[in-house]
C-alpha positions, 0 to 999 in steps of 0.5 A: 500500500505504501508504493500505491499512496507514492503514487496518488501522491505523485499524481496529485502534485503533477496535477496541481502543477498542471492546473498552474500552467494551463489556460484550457478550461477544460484540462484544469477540470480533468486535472482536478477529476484525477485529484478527486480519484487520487485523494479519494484513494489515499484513504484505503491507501494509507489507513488500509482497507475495509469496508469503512474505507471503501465507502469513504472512497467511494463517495469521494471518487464520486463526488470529486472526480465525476459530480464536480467535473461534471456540473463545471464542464456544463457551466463551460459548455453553457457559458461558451467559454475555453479559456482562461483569458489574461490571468493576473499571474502569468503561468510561468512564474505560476509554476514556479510559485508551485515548486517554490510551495513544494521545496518550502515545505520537503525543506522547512523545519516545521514540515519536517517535524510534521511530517516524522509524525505523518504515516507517509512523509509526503502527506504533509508536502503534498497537502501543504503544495495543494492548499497553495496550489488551490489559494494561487489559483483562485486569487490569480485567475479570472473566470469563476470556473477556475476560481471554483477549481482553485477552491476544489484544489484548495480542499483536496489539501485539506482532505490529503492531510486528513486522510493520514488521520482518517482512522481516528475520525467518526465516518459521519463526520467524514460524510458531513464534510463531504457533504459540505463540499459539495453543497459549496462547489453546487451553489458555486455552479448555480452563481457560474450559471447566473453570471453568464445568464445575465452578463454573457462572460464569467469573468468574475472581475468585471462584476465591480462594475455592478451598481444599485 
């Protein structure tokens, strides 16, 4: 198991550098679906498997990688919309804002002392080069789409994290969170959809110019 979780590790931070350096919409969704199978393997992978666990990664795979992508692939298809245009950040120094995270925390001394407490050394790296990830994401990037993805990214590092505690935590509340997650990225689906009913573009930024 310990060669599996390696490999959902690997997998979530070459996606979460993918999304930092692709302007297609439509990747940064794919991208974010492989994260959804890969931290809704992590459980099974590093806590082993049972019954409890299975069930746990069934509900996560679902909603992560085929729910979210779904409902996000629609509000692009809807809004007509491929491309994420003029980012605040350019996707270059994005990737490099990523490996920076990603050295910062294989590196600091507090990671390191986390992470001797962790049951894989990775998972605090990995979660730490997500939450990043995901934060980058949302405050350099202009569409809500993207900015959706970002809080996605954003919560997989919450999640990888505690997937290493994941045998001390009640299977309710696991299911609870899961829950709220996909309550957030549903009602963020539905203001995507509003934005570009009313104003033909999700471009979040160009809503300052609301008045009244």
């Amino acid at each position: 198991m310990r060669a599996l979780s390696d490999i959902l590790f690997v997998a979530l931070i070459l996606s979460g550098f993918g999304l930092l350096g692709s302007s297609r919409l439509a990747t940064c969704i794919g991208l974010a679906a492989l994260q959804g199978v890969a931290v809704g393997l992590l459980v099974p992978a590093l806590s082993g498997f049972s019954a409890r666990t299975a069930l746990v990664a069934v509900a996560v795979v679902s909603l992560k990688g085929v729910v979210f992508p779904r409902l996000l692939a629609r509000a692009i298809r809807d809004s007509d919309t491929s491309r994420e245009v003029r980012p605040f950040v350019g996707y270059t120094f994005s990737i490099a804002a990523g490996a920076l995270a990603l050295g910062a925390s294989l590196w600091a001394e507090p990671f390191e002392r986390l992470s001797a407490l962790a049951p894989s050394p990775l998972v605090v790296p990995v979660s730490f080069t997500l939450l990043i990830t995901g934060l980058f994401v949302i405050v350099s990037r202009r569409t809500a789409v993207s900015q959706v993805v970002g809080f996605i990214v954003l919560e997989n590092g919450i999640y990888t994290f505690g997937a290493a505690v994941a045998g001390h935590i009640p299977l309710l509340v696991e299911l609870g969170v899961l829950m709220d997650v996909f309550v957030a990225v549903f009602v963020m689906g539905i203001a995507i959809y509003r934005i570009n009913e009313e104003f033909d573009h999700i471009d979040s930024t160009r809503l300052d110019s609301l008045r009244g």
